[in-house]
BATORKE-370423 format. One line per 5 residues: number of its first residue (from 1); their letters; for each residue x negated, y negated, z negated of N, C-alpha, C. Coordinates in Angstrom, 2 decimals, decimal comma. Layout:
// residues N
NUM = A = X/Y/Z/X/Y/Z/X/Y/Z; ...
***
This chain:
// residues 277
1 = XXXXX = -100,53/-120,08/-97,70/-100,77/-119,11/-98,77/-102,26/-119,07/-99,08; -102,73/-119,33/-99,93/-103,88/-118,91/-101,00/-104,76/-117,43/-100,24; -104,07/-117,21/-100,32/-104,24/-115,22/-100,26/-103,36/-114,37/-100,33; -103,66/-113,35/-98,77/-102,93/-112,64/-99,05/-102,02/-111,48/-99,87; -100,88/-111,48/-99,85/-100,71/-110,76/-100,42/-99,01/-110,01/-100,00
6 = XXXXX = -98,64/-108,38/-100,80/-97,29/-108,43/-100,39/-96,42/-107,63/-101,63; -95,57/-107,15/-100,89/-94,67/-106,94/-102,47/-93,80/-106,09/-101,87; -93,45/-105,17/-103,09/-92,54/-103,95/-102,98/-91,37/-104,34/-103,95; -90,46/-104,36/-103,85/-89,66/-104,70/-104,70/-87,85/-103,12/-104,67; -87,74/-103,40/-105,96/-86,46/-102,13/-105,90/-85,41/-102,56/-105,99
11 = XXXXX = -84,31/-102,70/-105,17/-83,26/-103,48/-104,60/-82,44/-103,05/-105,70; -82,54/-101,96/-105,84/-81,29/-100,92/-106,67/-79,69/-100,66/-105,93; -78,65/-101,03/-106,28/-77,45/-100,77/-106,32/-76,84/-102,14/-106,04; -76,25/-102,17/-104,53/-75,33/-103,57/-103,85/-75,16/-104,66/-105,42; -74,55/-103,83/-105,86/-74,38/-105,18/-107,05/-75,59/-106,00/-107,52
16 = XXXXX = -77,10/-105,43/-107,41/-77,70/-106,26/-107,91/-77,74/-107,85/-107,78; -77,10/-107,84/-106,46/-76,46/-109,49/-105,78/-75,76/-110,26/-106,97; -75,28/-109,52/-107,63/-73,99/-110,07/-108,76/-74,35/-109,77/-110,22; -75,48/-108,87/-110,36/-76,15/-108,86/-111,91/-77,49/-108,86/-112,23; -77,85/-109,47/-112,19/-79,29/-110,22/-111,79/-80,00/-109,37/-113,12
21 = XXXXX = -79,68/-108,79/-114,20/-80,30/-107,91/-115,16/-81,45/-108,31/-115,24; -82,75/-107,37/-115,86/-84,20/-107,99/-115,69/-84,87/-108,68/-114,74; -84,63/-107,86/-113,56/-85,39/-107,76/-112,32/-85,42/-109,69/-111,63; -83,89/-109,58/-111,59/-83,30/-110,76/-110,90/-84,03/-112,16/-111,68; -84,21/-112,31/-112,60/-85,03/-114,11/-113,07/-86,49/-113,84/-112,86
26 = XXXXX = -87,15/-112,42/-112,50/-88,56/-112,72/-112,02/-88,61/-112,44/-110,99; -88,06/-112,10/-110,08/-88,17/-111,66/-108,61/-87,82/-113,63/-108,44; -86,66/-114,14/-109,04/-86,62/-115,56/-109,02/-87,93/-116,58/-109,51; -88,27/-116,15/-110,13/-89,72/-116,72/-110,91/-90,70/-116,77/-109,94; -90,58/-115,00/-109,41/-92,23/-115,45/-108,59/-92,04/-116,19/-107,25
31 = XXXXX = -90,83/-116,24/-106,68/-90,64/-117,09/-105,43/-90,85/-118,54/-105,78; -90,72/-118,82/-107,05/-91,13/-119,93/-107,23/-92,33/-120,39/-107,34; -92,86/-119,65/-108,20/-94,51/-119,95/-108,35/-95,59/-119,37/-107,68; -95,55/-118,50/-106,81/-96,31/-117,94/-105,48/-96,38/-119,08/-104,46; -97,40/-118,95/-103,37/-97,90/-119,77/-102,93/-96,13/-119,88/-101,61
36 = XXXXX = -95,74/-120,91/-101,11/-94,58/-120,25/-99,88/-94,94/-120,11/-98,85; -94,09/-118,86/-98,18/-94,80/-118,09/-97,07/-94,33/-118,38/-95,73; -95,03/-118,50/-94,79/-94,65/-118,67/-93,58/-92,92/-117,93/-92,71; -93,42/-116,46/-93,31/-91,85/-116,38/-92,92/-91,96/-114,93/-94,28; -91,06/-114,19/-94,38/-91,02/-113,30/-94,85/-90,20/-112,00/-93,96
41 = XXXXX = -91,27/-110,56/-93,58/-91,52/-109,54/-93,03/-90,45/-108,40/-93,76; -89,67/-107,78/-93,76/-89,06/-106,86/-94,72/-88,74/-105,66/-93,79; -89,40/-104,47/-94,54/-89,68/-103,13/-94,25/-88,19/-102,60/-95,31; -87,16/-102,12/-94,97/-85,73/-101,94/-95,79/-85,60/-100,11/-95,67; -85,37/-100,08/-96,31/-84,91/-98,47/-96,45/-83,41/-98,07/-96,04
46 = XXXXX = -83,17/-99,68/-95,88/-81,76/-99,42/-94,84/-81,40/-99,46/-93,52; -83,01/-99,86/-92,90/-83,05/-99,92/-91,45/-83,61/-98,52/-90,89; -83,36/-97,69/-91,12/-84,45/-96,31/-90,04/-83,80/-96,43/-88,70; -85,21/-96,36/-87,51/-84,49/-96,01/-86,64/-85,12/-94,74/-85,87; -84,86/-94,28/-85,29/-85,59/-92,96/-84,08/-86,97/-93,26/-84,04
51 = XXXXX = -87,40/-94,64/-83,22/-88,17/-95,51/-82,90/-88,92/-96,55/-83,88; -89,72/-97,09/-84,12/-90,17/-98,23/-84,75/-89,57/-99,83/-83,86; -88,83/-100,58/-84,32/-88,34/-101,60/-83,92/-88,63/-102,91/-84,84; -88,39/-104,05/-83,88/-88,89/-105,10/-84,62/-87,72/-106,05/-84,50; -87,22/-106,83/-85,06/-85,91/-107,66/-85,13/-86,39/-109,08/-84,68
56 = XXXXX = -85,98/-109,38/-83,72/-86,48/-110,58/-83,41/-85,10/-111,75/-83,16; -84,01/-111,55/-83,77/-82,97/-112,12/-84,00/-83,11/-113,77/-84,29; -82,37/-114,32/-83,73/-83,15/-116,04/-83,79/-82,35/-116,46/-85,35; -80,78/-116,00/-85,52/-80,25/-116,34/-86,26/-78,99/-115,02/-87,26; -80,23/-113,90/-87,66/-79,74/-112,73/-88,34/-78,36/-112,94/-89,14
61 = XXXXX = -77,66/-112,01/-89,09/-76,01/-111,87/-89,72/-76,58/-111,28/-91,13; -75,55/-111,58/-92,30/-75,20/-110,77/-93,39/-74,94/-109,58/-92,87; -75,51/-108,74/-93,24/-75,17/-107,14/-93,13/-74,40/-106,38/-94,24; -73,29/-106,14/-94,40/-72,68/-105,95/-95,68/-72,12/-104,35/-95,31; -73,41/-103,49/-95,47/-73,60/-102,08/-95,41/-73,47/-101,46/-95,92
66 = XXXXX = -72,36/-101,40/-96,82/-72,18/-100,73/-97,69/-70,77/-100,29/-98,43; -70,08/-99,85/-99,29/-68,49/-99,65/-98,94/-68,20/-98,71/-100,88; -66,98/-100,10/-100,83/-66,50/-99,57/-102,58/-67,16/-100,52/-103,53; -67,65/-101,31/-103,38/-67,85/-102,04/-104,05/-66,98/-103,57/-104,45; -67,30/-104,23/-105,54/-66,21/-105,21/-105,91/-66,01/-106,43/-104,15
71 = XXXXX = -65,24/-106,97/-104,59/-65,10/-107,85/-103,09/-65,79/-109,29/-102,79; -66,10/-109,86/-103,55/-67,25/-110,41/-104,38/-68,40/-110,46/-103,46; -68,99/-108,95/-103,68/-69,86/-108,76/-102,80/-70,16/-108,85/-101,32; -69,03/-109,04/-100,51/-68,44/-108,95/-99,15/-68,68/-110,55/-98,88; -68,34/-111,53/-99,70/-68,45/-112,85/-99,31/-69,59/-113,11/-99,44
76 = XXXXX = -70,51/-113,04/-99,84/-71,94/-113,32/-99,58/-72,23/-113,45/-98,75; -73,08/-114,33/-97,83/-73,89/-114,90/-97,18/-75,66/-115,58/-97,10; -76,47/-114,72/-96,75/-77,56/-115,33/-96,98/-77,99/-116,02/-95,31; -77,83/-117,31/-95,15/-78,13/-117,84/-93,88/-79,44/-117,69/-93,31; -80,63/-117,18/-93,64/-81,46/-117,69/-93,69/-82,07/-117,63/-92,00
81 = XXXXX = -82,77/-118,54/-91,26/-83,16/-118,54/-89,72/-84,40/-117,16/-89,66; -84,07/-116,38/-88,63/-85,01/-115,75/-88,73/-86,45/-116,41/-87,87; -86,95/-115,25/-87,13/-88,20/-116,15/-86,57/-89,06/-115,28/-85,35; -88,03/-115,48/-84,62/-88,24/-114,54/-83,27/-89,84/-114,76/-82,56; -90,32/-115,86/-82,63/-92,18/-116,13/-82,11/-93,03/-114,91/-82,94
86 = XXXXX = -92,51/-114,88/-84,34/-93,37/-113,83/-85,27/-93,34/-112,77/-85,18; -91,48/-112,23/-84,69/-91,09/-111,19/-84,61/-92,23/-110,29/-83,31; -91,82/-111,25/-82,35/-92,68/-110,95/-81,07/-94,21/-110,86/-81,21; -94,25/-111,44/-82,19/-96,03/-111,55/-82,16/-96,75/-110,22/-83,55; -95,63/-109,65/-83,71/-95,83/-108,62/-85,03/-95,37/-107,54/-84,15
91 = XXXXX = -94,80/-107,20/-83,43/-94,27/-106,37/-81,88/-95,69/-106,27/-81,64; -96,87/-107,01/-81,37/-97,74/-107,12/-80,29/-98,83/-106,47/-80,83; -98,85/-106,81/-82,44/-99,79/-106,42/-83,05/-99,38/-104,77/-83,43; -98,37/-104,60/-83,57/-97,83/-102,91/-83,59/-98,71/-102,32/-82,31; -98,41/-102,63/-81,29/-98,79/-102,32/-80,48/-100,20/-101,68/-80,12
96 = XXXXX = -100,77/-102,95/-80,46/-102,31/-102,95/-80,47/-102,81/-101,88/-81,59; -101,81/-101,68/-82,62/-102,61/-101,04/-83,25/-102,36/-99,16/-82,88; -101,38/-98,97/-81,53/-101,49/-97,84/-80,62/-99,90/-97,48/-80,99; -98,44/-98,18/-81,83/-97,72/-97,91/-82,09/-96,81/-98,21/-80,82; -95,49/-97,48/-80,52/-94,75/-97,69/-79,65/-93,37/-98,54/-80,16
101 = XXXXX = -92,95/-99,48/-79,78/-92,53/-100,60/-80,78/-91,21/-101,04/-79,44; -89,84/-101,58/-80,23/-89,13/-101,47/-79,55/-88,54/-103,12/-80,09; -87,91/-103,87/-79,41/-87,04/-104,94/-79,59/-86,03/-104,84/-80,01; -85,55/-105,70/-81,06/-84,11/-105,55/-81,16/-83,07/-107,33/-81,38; -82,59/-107,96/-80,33/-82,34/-108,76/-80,78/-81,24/-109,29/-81,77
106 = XXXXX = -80,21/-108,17/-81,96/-79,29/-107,99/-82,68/-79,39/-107,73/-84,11; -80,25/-107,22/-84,64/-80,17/-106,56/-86,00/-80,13/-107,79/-86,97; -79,36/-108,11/-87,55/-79,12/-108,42/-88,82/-80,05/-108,59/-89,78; -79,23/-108,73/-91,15/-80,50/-108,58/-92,37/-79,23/-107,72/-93,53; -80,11/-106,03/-93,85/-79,16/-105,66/-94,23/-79,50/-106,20/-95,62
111 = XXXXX = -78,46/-104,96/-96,54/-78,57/-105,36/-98,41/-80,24/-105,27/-99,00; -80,59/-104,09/-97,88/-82,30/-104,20/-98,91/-83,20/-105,08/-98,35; -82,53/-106,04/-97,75/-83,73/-107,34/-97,42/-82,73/-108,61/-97,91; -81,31/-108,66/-98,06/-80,89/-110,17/-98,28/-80,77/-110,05/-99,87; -80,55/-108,91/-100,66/-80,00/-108,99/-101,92/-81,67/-109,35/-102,62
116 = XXXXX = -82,33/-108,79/-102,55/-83,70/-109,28/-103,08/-83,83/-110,83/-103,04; -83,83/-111,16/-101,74/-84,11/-112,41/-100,98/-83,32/-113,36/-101,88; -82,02/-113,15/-102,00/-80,98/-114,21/-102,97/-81,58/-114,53/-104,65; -82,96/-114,11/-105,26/-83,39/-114,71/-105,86/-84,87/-114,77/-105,50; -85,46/-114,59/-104,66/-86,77/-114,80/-104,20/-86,44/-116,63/-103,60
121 = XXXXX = -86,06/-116,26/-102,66/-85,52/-117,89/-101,94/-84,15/-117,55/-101,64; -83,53/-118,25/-102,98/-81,68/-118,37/-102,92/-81,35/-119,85/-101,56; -82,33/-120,67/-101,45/-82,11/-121,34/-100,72/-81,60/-121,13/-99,14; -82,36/-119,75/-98,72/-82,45/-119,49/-97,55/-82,96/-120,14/-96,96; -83,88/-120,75/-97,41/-84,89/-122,00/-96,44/-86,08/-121,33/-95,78
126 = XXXXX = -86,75/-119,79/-96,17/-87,62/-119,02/-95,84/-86,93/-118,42/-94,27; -87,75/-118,39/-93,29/-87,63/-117,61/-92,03/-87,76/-116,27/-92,58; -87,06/-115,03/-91,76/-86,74/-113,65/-92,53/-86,61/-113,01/-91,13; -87,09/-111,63/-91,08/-87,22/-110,89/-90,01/-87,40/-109,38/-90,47; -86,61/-108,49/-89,95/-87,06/-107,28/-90,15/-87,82/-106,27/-89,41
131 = XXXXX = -88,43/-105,30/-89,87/-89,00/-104,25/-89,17/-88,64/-102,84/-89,70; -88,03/-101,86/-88,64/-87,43/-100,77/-88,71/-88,53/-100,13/-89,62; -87,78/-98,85/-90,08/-88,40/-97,53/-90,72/-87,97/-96,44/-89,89; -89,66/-95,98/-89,31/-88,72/-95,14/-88,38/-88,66/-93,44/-88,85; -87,57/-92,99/-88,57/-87,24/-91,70/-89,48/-87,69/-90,54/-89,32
136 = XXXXX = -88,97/-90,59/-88,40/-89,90/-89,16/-88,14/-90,63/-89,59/-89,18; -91,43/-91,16/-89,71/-92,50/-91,16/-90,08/-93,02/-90,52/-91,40; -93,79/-90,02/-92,21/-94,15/-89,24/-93,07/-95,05/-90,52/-94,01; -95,22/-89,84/-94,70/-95,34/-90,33/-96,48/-97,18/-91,50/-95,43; -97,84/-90,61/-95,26/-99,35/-91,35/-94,09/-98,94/-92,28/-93,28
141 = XXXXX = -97,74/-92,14/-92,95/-98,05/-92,56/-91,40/-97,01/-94,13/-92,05; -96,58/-93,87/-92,81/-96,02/-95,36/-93,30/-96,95/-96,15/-93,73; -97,76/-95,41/-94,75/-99,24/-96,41/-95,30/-99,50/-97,12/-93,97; -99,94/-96,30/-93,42/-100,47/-96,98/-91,60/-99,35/-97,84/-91,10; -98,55/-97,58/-91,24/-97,60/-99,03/-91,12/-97,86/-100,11/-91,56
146 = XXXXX = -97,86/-100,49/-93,30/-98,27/-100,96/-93,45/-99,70/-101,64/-93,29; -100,47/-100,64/-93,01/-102,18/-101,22/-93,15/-101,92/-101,85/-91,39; -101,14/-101,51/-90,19/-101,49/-102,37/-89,22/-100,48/-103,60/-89,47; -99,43/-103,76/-90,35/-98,86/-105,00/-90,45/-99,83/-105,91/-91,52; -101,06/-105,33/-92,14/-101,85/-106,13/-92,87/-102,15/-108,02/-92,55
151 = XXXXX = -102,44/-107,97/-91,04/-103,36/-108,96/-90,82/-102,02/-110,44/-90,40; -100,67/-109,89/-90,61/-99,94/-110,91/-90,64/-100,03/-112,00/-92,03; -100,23/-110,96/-93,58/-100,46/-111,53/-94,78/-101,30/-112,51/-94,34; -102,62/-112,37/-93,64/-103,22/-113,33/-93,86/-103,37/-114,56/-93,15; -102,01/-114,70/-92,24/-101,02/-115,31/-91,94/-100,27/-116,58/-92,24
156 = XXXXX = -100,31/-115,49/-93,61/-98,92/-116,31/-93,91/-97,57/-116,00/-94,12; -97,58/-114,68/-94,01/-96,26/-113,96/-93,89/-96,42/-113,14/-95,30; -95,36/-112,84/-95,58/-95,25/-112,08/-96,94/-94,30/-111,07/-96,54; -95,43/-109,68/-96,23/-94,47/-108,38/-96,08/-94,25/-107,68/-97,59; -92,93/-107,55/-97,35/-91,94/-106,26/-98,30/-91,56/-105,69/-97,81
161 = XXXXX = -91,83/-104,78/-98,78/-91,21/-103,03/-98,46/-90,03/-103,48/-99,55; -88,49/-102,99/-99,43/-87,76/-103,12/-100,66/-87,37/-101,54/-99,91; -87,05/-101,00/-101,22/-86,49/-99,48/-101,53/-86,11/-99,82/-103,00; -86,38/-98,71/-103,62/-86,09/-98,17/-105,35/-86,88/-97,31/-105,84; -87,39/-97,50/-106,41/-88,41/-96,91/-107,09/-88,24/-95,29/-107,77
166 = XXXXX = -86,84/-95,45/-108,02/-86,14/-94,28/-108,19/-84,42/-94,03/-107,26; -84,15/-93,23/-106,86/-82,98/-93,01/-106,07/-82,44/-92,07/-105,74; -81,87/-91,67/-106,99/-80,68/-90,29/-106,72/-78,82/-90,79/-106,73; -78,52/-90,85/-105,85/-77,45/-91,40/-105,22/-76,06/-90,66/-105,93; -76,60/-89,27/-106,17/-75,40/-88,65/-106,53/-75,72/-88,82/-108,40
171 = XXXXX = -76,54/-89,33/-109,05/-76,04/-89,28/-110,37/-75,98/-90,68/-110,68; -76,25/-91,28/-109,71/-76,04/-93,20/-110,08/-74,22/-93,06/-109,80; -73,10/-92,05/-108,78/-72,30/-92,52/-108,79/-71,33/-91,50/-110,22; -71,99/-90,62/-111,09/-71,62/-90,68/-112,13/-71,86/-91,47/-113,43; -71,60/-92,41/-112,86/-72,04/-94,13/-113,86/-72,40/-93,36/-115,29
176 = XXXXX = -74,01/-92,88/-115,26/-74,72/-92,58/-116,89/-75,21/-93,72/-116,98; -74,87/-94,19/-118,10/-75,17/-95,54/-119,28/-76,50/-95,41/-119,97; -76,80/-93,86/-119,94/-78,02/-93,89/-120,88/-79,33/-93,83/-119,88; -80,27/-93,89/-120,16/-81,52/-93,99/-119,41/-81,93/-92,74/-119,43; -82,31/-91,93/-118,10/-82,37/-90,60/-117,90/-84,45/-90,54/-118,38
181 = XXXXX = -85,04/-89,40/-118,77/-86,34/-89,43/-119,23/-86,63/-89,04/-117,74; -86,10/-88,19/-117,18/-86,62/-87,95/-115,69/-87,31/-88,88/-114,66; -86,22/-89,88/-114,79/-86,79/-91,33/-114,02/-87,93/-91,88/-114,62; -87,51/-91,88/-116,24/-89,10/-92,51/-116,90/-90,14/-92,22/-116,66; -90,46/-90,64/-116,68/-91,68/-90,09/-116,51/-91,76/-90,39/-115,25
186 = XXXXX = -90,84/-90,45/-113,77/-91,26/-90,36/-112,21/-92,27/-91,88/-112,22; -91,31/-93,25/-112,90/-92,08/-94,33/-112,97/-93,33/-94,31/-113,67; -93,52/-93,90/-114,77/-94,81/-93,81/-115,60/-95,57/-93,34/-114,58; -95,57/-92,53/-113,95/-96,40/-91,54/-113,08/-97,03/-92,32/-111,90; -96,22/-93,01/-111,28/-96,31/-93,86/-110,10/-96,91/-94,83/-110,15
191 = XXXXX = -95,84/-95,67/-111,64/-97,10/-97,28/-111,62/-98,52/-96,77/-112,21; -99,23/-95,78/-112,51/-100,28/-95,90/-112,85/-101,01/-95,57/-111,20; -99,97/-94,66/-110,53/-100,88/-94,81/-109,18/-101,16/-95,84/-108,29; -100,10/-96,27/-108,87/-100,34/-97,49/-107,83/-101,12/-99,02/-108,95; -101,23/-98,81/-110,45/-102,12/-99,41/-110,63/-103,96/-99,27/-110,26
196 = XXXXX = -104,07/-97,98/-110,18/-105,24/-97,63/-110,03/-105,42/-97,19/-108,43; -104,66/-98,20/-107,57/-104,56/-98,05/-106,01/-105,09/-96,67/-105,23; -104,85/-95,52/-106,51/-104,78/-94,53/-105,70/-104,23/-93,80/-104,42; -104,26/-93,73/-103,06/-103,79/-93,72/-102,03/-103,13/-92,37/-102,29; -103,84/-91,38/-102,29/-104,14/-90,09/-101,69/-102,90/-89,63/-103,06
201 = XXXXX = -102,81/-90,07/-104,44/-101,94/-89,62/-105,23/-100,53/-90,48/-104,69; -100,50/-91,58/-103,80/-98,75/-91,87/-104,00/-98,24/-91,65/-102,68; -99,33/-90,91/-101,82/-98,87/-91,00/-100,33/-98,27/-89,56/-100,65; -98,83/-88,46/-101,49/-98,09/-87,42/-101,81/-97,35/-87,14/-103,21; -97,19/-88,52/-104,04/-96,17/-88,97/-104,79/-95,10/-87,81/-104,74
206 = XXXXX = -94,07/-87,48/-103,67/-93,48/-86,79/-103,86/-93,63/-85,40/-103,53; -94,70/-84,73/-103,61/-94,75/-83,80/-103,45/-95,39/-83,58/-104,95; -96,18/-84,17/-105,71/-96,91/-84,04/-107,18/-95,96/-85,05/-108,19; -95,50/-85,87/-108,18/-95,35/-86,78/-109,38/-93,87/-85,56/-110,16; -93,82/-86,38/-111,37/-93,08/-85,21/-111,96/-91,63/-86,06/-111,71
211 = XXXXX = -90,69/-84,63/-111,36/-89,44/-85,06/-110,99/-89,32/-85,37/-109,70; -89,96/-85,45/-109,00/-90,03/-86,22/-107,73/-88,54/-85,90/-106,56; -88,29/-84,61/-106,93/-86,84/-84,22/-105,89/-86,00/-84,60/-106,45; -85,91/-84,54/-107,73/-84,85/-85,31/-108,66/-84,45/-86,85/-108,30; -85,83/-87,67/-108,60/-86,04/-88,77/-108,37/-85,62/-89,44/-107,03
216 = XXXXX = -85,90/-88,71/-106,57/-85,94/-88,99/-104,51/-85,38/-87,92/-104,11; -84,45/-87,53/-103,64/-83,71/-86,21/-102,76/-84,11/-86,51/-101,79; -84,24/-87,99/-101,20/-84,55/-87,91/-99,43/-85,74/-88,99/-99,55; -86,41/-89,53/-98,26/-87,58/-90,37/-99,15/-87,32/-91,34/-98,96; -86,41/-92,44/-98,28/-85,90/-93,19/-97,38/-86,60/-94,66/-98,37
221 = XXXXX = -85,90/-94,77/-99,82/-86,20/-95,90/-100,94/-87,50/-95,18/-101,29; -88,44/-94,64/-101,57/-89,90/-94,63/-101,87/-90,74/-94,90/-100,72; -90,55/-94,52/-99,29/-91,27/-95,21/-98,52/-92,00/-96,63/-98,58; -90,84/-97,70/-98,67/-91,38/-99,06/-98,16/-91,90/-99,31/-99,39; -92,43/-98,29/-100,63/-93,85/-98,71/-101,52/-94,91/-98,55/-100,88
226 = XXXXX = -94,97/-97,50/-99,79/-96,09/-97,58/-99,03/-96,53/-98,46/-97,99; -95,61/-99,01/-97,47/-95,91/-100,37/-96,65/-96,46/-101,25/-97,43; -95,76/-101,72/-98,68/-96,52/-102,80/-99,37/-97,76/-102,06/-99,39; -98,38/-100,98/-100,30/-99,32/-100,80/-100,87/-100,30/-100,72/-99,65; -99,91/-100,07/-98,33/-101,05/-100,26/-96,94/-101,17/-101,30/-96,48
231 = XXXXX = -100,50/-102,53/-96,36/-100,80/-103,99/-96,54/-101,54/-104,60/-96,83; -101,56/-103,87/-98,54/-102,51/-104,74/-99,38/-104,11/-103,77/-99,32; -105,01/-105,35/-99,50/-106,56/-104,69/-99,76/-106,84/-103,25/-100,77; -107,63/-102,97/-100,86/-107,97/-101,48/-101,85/-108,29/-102,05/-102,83; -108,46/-103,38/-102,72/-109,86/-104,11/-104,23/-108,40/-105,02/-104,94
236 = XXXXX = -107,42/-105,18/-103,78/-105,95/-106,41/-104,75/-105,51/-105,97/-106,07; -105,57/-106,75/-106,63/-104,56/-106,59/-108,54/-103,59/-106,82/-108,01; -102,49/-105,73/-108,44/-101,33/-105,29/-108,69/-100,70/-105,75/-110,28; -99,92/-106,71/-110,04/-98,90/-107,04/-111,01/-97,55/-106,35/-111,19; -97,13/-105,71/-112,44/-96,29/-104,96/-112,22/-94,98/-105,58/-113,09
241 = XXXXX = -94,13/-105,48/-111,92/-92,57/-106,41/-112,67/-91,27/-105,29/-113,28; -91,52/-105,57/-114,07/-90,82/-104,31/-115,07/-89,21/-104,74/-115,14; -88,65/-104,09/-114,39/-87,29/-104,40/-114,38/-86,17/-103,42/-114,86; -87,03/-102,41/-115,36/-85,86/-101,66/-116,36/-85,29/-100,73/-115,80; -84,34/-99,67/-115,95/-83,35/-99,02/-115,24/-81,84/-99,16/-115,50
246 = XXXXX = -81,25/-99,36/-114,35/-80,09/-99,39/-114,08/-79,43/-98,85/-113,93; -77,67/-97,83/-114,42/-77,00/-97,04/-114,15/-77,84/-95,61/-114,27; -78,56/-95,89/-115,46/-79,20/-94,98/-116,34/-80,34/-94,02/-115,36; -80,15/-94,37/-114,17/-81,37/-93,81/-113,15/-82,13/-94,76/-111,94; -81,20/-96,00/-111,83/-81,97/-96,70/-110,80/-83,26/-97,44/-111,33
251 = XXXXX = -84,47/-97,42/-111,20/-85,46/-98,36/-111,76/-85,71/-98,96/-111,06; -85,82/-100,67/-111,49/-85,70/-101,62/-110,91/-87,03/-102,41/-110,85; -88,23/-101,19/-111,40/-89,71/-101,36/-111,10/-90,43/-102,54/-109,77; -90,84/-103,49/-109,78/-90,89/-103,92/-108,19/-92,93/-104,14/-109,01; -93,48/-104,91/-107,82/-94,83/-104,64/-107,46/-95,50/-105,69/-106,46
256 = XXXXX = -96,19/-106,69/-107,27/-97,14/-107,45/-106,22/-98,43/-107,27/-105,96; -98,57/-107,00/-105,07/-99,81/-106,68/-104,72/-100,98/-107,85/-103,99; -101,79/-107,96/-104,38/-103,19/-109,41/-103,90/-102,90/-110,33/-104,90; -101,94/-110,44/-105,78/-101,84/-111,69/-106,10/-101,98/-111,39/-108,07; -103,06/-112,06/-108,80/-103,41/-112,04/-110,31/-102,90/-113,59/-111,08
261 = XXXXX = -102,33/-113,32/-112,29/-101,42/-114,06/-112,92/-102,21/-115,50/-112,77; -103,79/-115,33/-112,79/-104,61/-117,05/-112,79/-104,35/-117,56/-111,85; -103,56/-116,58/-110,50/-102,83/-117,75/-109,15/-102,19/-118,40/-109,29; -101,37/-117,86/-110,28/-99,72/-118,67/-109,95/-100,13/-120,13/-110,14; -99,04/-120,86/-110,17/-99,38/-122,30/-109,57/-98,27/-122,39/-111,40
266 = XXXXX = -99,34/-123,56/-112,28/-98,91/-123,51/-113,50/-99,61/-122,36/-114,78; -100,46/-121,29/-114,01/-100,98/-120,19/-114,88/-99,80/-119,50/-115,78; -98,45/-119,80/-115,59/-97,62/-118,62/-116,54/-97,60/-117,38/-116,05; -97,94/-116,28/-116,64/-97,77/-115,02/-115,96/-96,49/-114,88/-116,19; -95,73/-113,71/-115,02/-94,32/-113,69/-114,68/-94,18/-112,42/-115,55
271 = XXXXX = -94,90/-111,70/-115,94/-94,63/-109,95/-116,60/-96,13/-109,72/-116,61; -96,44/-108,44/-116,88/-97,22/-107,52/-117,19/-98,33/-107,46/-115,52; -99,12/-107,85/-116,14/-100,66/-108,23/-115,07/-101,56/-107,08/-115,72; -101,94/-106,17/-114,07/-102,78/-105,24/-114,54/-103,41/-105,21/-113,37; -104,96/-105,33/-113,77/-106,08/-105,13/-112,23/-106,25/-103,92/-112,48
276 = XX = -107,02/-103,74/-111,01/-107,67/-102,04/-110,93/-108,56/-102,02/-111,86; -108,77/-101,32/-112,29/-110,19/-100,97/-113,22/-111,51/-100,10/-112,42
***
């Protein structure tokens, strides 16, 4: 890799596996034209545990976590090898950085790390490993997650946070078609914080941005924006991948962080390139 860098991306709703909508041909785009990464790190909003844990699984299962959906979705398979030396060696660095860090050789790869992944690298040729969210941690203490998983980026590893940018569970399952303004304004609000790598406005995001209980009832999918964003440097351009909203409240907003459109390999920008100012 060029430089480091990492990425937040918004999984949305199990189906995104099966309707690739905006999100899905540039989340495909930039796996293509980004530099390829040693393994890829994923911080999931579907893993919390008590503890902070690290997955060091040699050869992670489909995790198909989820229930009511078409059947379709159930046969999926993303093979991809995970990468137990990294796992262990990202364990070590938790450590060091004073965290209490637990093994897990079993864990899987659930929906908010394989459904992304199936157009990032559909190949499954990328090594893939997860790291828990653990469910005491607070809006700070995740940034700090991220900022001690920093020094893997420069690595070689490409950590994601995948969540949703928006996630109210109970009006996504009254399938509204129309695009709610609530969500609009929560996103408007956010990508400018996180264009202008304001810390201190998205670490309390939900306590100020407008809508925010609406938006988020619990914080579980806005967290792993803060892993990416404590990852990345204070000085990185943030490219922002505009993926629309889905089921009239999921926004499918995702977010690279270190990496400016004159990297890509070819110079096409993938979406909307915005540095800090």
């Amino acid at each position: 890799m060029n430089r480091p860098y990492s990425l937040f991306v918004s999984h949305g709703a199990p189906t995104f596996a099966l309707e690739p909508g905006l999100a899905g041909p540039q989340l495909r785009q930039l796996g293509q034209t980004l530099p390829r990464p040693k393994a890829v790190l994923v911080v999931s909003a579907h893993w919390m545990t008590r503890d902070l844990s690290v997955a060091t699984t040699a050869r992670p299962k489909t995790i198909h976590d989820f229930g009511g959906f078409p059947s379709e979705l159930y046969r999926i398979e993303y093979p991809a090898p995970g990468h137990p030396e990294l796992a262990k060696a990202t364990a070590d660095l938790l450590r060091t950085a004073g965290l209490r860090v637990n093994l897990d050789e079993q864990h899987g790869l659930d929906h908010g790390a394989w459904v992304p992944l199936l157009y990032l690298y559909p190949a499954a040729d990328v090594p893939v490993f997860q790291v828990s969210l653990p469910a005491r941690l607070d809006a700070a203490g995740t940034w700090e997650l991220g900022a001690a998983l920093a020094p893997l980026s420069e690595q070689g590893v490409l950590i994601v946070g995948s969540g949703s940018l928006t996630h109210n569970l109970y009006e996504f399952r009254q399938s509204q078609d129309r695009e709610e303004t609530y969500a609009i304004e929560f996103v408007e609000w956010v990508r400018e914080a996180v264009v202008m790598r304001d810390r201190a406005r998205l670490v309390h995001a939900l306590e100020l941005a407008p809508h925010a209980a609406r938006a988020h009832p619990t914080p579980e999918h806005f967290l792993p924006l803060l892993v990416a964003a404590g990852a990345a440097a204070a000085d990185a351009p943030v490219r922002v991948l505009p993926g629309g909203i889905t089921h009239g409240v999921l926004s499918m907003e995702s977010y690279v962080f270190g990496v400016a459109a004159a990297e890509d390999r070819g110079g096409v920008p993938l979406s909307t390139v915005i540095s800090k100012r």
